[in-house]
C-alpha positions as CSV (number, residue, x, y, z in Angstrom):
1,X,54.8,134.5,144.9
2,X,51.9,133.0,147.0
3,X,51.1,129.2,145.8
4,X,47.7,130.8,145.6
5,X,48.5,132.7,142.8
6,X,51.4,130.1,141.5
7,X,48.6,127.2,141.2
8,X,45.7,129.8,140.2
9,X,43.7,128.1,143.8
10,X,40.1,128.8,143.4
11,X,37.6,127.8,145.9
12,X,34.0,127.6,146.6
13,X,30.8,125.3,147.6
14,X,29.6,125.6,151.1
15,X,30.4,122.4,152.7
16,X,32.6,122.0,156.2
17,X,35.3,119.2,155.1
18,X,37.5,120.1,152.2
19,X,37.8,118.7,148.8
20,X,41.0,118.8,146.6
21,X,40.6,118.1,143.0
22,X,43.9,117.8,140.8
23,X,43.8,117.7,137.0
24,X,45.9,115.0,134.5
25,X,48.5,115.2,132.3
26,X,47.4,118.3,129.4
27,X,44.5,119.4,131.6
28,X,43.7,121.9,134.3
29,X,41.2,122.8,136.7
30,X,37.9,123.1,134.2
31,X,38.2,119.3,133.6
32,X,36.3,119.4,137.0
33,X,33.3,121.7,136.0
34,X,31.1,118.8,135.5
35,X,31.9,117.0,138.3
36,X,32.4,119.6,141.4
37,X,29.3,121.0,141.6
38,X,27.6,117.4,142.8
39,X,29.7,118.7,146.1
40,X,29.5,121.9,146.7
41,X,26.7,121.9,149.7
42,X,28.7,119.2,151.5
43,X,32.6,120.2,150.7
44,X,34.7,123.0,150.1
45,X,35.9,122.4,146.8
46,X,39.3,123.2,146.3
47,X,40.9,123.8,142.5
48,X,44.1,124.2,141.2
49,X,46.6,124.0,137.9
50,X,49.6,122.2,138.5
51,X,52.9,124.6,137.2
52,X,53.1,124.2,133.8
53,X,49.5,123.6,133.4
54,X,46.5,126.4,132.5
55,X,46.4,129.5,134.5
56,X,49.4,128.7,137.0
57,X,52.2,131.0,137.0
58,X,54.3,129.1,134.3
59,X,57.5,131.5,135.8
60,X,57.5,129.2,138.6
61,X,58.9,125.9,136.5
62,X,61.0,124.4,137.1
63,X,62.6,121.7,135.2
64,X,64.3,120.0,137.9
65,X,61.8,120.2,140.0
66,X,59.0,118.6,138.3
67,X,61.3,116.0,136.6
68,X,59.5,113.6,139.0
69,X,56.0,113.6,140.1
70,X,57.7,114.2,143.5
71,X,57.8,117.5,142.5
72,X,54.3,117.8,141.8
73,X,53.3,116.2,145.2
74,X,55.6,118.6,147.1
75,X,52.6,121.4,145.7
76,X,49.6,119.3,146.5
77,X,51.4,119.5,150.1
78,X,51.9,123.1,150.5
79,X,48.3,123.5,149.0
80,X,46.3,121.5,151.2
81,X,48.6,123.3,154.2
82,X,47.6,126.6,152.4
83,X,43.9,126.1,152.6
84,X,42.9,123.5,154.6
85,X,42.8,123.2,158.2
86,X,42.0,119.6,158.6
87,X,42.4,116.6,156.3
88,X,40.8,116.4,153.5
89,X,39.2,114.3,150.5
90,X,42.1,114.2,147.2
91,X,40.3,113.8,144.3
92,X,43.3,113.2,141.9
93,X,42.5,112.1,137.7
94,X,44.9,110.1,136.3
95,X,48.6,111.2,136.9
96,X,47.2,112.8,139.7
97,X,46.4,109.9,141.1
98,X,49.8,108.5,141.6
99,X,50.8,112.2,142.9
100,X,48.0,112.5,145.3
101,X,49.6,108.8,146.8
102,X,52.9,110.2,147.1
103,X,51.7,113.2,149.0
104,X,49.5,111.1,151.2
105,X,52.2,108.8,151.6
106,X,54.6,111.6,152.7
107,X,52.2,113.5,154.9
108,X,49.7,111.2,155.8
109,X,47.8,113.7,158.7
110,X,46.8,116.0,155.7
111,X,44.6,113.4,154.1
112,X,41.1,111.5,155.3
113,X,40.7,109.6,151.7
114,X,41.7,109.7,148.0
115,X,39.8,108.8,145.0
116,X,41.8,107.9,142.2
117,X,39.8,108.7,138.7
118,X,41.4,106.4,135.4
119,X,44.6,106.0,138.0
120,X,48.1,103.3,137.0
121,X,50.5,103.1,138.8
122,X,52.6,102.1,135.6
123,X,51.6,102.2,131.8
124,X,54.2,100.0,130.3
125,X,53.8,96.1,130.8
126,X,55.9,93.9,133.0
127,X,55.4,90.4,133.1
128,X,52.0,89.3,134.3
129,X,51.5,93.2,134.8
130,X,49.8,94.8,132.1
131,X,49.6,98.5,131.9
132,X,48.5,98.7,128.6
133,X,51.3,99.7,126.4
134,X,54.7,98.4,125.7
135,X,58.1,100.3,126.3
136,X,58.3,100.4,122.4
137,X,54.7,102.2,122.4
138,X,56.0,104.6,124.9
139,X,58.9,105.1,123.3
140,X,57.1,106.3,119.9
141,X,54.5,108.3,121.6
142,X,57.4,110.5,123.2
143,X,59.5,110.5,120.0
144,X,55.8,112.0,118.3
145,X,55.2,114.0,120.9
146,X,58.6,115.4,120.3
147,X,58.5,115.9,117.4
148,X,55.1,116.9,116.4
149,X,53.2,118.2,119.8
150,X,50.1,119.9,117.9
151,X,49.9,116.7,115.6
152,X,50.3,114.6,118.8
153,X,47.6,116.4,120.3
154,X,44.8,116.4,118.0
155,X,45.8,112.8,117.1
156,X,45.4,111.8,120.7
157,X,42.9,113.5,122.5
158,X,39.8,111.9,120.9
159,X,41.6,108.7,122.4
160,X,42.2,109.7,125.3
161,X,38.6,111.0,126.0
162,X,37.0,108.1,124.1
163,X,33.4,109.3,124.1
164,X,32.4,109.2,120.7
165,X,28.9,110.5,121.5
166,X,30.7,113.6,122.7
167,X,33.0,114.4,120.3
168,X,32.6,118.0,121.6
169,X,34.5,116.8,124.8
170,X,37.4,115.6,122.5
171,X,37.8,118.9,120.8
172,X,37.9,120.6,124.1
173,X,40.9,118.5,125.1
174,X,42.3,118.8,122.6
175,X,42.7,122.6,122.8
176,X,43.6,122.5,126.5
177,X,46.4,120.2,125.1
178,X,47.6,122.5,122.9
179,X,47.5,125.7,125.2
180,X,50.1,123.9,126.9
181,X,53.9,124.9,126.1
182,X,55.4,122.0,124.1
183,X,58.4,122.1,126.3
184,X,56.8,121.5,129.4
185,X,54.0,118.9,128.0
186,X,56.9,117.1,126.9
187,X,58.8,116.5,130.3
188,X,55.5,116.1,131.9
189,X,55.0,113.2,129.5
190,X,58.3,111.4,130.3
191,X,57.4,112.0,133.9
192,X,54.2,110.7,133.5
193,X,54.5,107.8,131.0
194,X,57.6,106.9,132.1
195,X,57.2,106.1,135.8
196,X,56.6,102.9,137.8
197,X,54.7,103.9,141.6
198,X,53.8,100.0,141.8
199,X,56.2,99.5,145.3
200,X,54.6,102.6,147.2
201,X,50.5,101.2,146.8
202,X,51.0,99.5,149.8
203,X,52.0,102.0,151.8
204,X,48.9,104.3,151.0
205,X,47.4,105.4,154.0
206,X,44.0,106.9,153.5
207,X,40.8,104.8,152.1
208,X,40.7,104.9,148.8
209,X,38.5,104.6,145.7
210,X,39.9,103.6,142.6
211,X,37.2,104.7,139.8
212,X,37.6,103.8,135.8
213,X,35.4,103.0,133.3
214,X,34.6,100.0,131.5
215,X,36.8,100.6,128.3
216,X,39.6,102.8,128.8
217,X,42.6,102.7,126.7
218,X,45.1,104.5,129.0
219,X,44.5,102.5,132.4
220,X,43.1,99.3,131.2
221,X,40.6,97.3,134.0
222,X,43.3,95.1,134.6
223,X,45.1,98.3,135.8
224,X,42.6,98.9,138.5
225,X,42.2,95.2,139.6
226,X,45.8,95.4,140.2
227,X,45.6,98.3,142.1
228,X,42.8,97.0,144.5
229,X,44.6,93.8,145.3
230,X,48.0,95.8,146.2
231,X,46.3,98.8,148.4
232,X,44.7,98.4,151.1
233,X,41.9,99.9,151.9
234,X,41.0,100.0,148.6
235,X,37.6,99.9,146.7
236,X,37.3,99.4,142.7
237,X,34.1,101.0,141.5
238,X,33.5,100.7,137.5
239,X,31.3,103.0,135.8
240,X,30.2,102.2,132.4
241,X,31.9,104.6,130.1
242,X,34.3,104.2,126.8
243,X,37.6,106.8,127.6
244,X,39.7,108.0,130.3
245,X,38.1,111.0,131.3
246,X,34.8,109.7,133.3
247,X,34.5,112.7,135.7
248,X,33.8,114.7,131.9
249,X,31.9,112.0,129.8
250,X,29.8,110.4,132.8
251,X,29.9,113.1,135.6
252,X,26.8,112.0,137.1
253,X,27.8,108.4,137.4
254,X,31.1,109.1,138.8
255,X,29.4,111.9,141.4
256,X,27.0,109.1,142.6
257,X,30.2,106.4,142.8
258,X,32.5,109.2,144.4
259,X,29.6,110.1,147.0
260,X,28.9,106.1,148.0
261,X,32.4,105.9,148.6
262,X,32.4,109.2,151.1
263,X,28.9,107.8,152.8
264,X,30.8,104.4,153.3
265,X,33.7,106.0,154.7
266,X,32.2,108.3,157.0
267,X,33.1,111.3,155.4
């Protein structure tokens, strides 16, 4: 099986440097179709589902293998080596965030600069860290999840995308939620929810933006404060937006913080 066909890679826009985008936790690649075309005439836009997620080849899960966003990383790898022959710009929304830093982390040539969209490094709280929810919240949104994975969907995406003057966007998550197989959405969850990448944001290696949005009930602004005082590098834009999903509810502020950021950088 290629990885072409395995992530469903799609590419287009007309640009010389290359631009991965990498979808979050219940998504896939048409998350970005607000978003990508503000690059196409500078970038190669590269898509892709992560296994498990929309179009990939779902025969090619493994459980072991993605029970750790190592896993997932491991793919982004073997895609950027797949279509890329330079480094290029990781565009990762939120889980894909923290797997777009391992990757970078583990073969730094392959990368120039990551933007991390609604990123954390860890969701549950830790002393003066505070990632928004506490092991007990976790705890009941897996047990729901569980238990109850259409109930947890439709309960959860309109809080997760926030923008109440786009409800339209919330239904649309959630029925990319519950397109996804129970079983895998489940372990991807755990995987997500559950880990702690606080120790490796000083060993990023690329510039990097961190974007989020004013209110966002996921990765809190605290979460990206955090995050810019322990990477270096690192630049915290804030776009004024209620969810955690800014590259759907305010693509054309997030294009113009995304592009400052590339300007600033060279690239």
């Amino acid at each position: 099986m290629s990885i072409i066909q395995r992530n469903h890679v799609k590419i287009s826009g007309n640009g010389s440097r290359t631009m991965v985008l990498a979808h979050g936790f219940g998504c896939d690649q048409s998350m970005w179709r607000r978003l990508a075309p503000s690059f196409h005439d500078d970038y190669r836009i590269v898509l892709f589902d992560h296994v498990g997620s929309g179009s990939s080849d779902l025969s090619a899960y493994d459980a072991d293998k993605y029970d750790s966003l190592h896993g997932y990383a491991a793919d982004v790898i073997e895609i950027v080596r797949e279509v890329a022959d330079e480094p290029v710009v990781f565009v990762g929304h939120s889980v894909s965030s923290m797997i777009g830093l391992i990757a970078a982390i583990e073969a730094p040539r392959l990368f120039s600069a990551q933007v991390m969209v609604s990123p954390s490094p860890c969701y549950v709280n830790d002393g003066d860290y505070h990632g928004g929810f506490t092991r007990e919240d976790i705890d009941d949104l897996l047990i729901t999840l569980d238990s109850n994975y259409l109930g947890w969907s439709s309960a959860m995406a309109p809080t997760i995308m926030g923008a109440p003057d786009q409800p339209e966007l919330s239904v649309e998550l959630t029925n990319s939620f519950c397109r996804t197989d129970p079983r895998i959405a489940a372990q991807f969850a755990r995987v997500t929810f559950l880990s702690d990448h606080r120790k490796m944001l000083p060993f990023n290696p690329t510039p990097t933006l961190i974007l989020q949005a004013s209110e966002d009930i996921i990765a809190p602004r605290a979460v990206g404060e955090y995050m810019q005082r322990t990477m270096p590098d690192s630049t915290l834009r804030v776009v004024e937006n209620n969810g955690h999903c800014p590259h759907l509810s305010a693509p054309r502020a997030s294009a113009e913080a995304i592009g400052d950021f590339l300007a600033t950088a060279g690239l």
